[in-house]
C-alpha positions in Angstrom: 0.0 0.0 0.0 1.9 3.1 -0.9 1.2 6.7 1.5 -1.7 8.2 -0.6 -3.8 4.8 -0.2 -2.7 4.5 3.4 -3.8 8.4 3.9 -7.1 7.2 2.2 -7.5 4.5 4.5 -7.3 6.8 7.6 -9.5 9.3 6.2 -12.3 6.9 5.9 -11.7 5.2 9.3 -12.0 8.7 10.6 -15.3 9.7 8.7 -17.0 6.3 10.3 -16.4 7.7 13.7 -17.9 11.0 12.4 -21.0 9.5 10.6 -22.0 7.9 14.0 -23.7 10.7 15.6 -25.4 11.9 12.6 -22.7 14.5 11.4 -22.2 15.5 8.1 -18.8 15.7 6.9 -16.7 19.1 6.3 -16.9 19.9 2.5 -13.3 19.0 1.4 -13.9 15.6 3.3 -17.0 14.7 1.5 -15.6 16.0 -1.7 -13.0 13.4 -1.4 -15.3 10.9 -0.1 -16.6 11.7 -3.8 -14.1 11.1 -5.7 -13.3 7.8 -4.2 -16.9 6.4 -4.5 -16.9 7.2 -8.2 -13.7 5.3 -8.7 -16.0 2.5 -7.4 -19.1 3.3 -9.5 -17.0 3.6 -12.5 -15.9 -0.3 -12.2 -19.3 -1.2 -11.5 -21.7 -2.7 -13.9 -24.9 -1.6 -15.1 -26.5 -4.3 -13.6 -23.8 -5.6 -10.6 -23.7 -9.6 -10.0 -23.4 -10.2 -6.4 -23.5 -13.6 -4.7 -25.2 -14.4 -1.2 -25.5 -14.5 1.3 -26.7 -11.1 1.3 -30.0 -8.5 2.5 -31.8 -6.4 0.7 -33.0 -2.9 1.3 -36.1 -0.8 -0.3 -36.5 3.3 0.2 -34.5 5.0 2.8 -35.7 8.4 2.4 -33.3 10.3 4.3 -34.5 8.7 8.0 -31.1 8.5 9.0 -32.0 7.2 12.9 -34.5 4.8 11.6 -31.6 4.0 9.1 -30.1 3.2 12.1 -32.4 0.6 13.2 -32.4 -1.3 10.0 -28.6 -2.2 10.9 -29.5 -3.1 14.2 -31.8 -5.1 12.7 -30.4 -6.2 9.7 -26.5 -6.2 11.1 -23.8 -4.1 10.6 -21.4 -3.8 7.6 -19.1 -5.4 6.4 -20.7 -8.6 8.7 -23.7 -8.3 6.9 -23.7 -7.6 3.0 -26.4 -5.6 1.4 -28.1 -4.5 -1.6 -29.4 -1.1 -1.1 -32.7 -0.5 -4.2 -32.2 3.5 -4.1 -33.7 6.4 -2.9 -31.8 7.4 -0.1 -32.4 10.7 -0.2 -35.6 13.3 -0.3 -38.5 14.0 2.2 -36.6 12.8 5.9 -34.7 15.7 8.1 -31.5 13.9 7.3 -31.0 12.8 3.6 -27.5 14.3 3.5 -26.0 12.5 6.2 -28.1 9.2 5.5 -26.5 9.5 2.3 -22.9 10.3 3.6 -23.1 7.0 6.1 -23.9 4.9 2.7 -20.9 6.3 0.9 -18.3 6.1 3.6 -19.9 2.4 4.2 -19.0 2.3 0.0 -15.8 3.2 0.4 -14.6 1.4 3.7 -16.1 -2.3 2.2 -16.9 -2.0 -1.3 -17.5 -5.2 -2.4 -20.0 -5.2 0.9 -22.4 -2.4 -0.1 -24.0 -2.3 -3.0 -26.3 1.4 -4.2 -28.4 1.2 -6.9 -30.4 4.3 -8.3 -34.1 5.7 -7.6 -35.6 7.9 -9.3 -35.0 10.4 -6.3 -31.2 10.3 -7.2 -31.7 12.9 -10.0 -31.2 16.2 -10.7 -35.0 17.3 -11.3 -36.4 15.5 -8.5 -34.0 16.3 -5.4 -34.6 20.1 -6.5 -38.3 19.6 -5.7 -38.1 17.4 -2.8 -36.0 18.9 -0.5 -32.3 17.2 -1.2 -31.1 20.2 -2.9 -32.5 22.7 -0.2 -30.8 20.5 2.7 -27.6 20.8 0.7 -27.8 24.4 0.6 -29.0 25.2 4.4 -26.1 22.8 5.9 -23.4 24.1 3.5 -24.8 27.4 2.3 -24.0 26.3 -1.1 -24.6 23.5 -3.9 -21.4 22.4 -4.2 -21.9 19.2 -2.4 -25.6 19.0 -4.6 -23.7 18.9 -7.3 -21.0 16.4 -6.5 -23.7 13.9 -5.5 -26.3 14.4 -8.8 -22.7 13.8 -10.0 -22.0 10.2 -8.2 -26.1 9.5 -9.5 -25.5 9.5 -12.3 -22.7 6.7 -11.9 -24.9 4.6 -9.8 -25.8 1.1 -10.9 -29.2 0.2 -11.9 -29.6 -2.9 -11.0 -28.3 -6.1 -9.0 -28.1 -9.7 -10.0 -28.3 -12.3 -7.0 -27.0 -15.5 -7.9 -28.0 -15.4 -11.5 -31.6 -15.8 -10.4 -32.6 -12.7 -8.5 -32.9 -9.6 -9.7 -33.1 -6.0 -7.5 -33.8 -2.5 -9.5 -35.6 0.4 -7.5 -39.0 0.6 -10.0 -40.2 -1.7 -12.1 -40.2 -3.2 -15.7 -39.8 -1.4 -19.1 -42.1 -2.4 -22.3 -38.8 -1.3 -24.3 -36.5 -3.7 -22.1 -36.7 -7.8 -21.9 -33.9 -8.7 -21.2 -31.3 -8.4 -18.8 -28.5 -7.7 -21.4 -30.4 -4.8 -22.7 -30.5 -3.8 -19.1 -26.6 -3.7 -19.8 -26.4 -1.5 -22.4 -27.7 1.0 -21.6 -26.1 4.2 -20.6 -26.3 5.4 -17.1 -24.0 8.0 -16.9 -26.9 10.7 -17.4 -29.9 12.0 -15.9 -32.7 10.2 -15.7 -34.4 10.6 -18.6 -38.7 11.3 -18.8 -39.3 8.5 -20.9 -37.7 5.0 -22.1 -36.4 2.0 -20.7 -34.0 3.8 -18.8 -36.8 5.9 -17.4 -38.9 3.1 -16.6 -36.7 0.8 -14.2 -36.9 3.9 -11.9 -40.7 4.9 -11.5 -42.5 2.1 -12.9 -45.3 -0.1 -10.2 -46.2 -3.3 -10.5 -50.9 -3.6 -10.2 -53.2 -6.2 -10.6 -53.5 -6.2 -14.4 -52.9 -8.5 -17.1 -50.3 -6.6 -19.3 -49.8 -2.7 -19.2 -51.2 0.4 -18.3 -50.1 4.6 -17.7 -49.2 5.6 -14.3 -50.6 8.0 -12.6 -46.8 9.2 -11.4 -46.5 10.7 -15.0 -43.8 8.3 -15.7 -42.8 4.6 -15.7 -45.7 2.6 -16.6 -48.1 0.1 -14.4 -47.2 -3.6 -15.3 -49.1 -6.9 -14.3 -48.8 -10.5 -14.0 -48.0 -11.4 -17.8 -44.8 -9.2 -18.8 -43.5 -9.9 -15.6 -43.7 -14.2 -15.8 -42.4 -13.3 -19.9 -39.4 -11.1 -18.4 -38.5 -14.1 -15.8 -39.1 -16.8 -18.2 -36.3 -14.8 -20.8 -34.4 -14.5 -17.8 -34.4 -17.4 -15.9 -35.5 -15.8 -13.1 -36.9 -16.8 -9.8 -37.5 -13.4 -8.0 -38.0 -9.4 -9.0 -37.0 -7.3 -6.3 -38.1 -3.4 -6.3 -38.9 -0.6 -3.9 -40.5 2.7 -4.8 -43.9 2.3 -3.5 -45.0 2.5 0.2 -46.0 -0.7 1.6 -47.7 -0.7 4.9 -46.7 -3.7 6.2 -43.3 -3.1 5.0 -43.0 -5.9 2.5 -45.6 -6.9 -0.6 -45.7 -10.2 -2.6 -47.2 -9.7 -5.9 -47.9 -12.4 -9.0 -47.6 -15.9 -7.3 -44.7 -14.7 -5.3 -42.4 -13.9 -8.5 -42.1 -9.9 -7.3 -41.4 -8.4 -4.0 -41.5 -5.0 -2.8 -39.2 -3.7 0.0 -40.3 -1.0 2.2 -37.5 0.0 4.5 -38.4 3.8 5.7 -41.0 2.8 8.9 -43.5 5.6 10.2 -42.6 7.1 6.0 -42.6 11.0 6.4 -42.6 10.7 10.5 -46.5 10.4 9.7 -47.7 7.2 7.7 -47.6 4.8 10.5 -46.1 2.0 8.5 -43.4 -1.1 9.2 -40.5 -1.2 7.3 -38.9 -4.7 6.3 -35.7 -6.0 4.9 -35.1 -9.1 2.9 -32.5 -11.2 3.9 -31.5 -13.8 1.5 -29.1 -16.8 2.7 -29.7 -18.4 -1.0 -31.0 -17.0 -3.8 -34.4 -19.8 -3.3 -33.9 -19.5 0.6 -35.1 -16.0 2.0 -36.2 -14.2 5.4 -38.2 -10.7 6.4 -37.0 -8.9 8.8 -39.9 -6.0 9.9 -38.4 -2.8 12.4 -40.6 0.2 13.5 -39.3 3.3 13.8 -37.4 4.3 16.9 -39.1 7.1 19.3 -38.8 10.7 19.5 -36.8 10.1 22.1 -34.1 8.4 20.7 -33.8 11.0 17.2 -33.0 14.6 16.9 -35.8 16.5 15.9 -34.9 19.9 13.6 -36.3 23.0 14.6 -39.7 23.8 13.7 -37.8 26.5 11.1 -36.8 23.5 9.1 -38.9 23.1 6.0 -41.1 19.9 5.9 -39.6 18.5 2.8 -42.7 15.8 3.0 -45.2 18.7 2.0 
């Protein structure tokens, strides 16, 4: 190991201890921590093969001390591996240091922690939802905005467990049916409003037969028949997404061939909901874990001067 990687090393070993009590790094620091992750990104695949035992993770949402209890629950990195299906950021108090955890997680174990994209890791969407004005009222600029919209758009879009199971944030694509077309495409961009690439991020899975609009304005609604064709081409034996809340945390759909993962409990400090985790020990052989929020009494609360990003 030669001094710059050794340096490295101390740096990150430094920002765990600071991550603990839900700090957000100095600007310099995180912009290293940036250029490091997207080292990682950039030797990532579209669509990342990982092998289990490992546990996967739906929405996050900026709940960084609920974030919290999904690793007590789920078990810290790097003794537990996981999949994380996007959307870290947007509508909780704490996106930017929920986010900063993740990446200095990233760069500590990388081959431990994996980050997809949501369609809240955008440009166009973290401006509306309050990423972009939490960026700005903890740094008093966008610098740090800018250098994550920057590691985004490096983010992989998918995971492949085992050959058999596969994790992307939305849903399926009428322009996409395969998994190699999944690997051609090119990521390093913002999300666009419409195509495949547009609809692994915001499309829903609903109890029709083949497709339908969405009401989100993008992605589509899919039912039971493109999503046994995509598996059959595929040789699939599980879908797992995120983007829609799920009350009791976790939602099988289509004879069990689709999951959705909730992991953001009491969504928006208001919802009331469970959030779960799946953890798989095989790809065939897999377990729920369900947390509830922790109490007010255990989190920092912002002043009331903090805008409710959930409105």
């Amino acid at each position: 190991m030669n001094e710059n990687s050794s340096n490295t090393g101390g740096d990150i070993d430094r920002w765990l201890e600071w991550i603990k009590d839900c700090k957000y790094l100095p600007e310099t620091d995180f912009k290293q921590l940036c250029t490091i992750i997207s080292d990682i990104f950039f030797e990532e695949s579209n669509v990342q093969p990982i092998f289990s035992p490992v546990t996967i993770c739906g929405d996050l949402h900026g709940q960084y001390y609920d974030v919290q209890e999904l690793y007590r629950t789920g078990g810290y990195p790097p003794d537990t591996q996981y999949i994380f299906m996007g959307d870290f950021v947007d509508r909780g108090y704490y996106s930017l240091e929920t986010l900063t955890q993740l990446l200095v997680f990233k760069a500590k174990w990388p081959d431990r922690i994996t980050l997809l994209r949501g369609n809240h890791e955008s440009r166009q969407v973290t401006q509306v939802y309050g990423f972009y004005d939490e960026c700005m009222k903890k740094y008093g600029n966008a610098n740090l905005w800018r250098y994550c919209c920057r590691l985004f758009d490096l983010m992989p879009i998918g995971a492949l467990i085992d050959n058999e199971v596969l994790c992307i944030h939305g849903g399926l694509s009428p322009d996409i049916g395969t998994i190699d077309q999944m690997r051609t495409i090119e990521r390093d961009q913002e999300i666009p409003h419409r195509g495949g690439f547009c609809d692994l991020m915001w499309s829903d899975p609903d109890d029709i037969d083949w497709w339908a609009v969405s009401p989100r304005g993008a992605g589509w609604l899919f039912g039971e028949k493109p999503t046994s064709q995509f598996m059959h081409n595929n040789q699939l034996s599980l879908i797992c997404r995120a983007h829609q809340l799920v009350q009791e945390g976790i939602k099988f759909m289509f004879d069990e061939h689709l999951v959705t993962v909730w992991s953001a409990p009491n969504y928006c400090y208001r919802c009331g909901n469970i959030a779960a985790i799946l953890a798989f020990h095989t790809a065939t052989n897999h377990e729920t874990k369900l947390f509830n929020a922790v109490p007010d009494n255990e989190r920092v609360i912002p002043s009331k001067t903090t805008t409710p990003y959930f409105l």
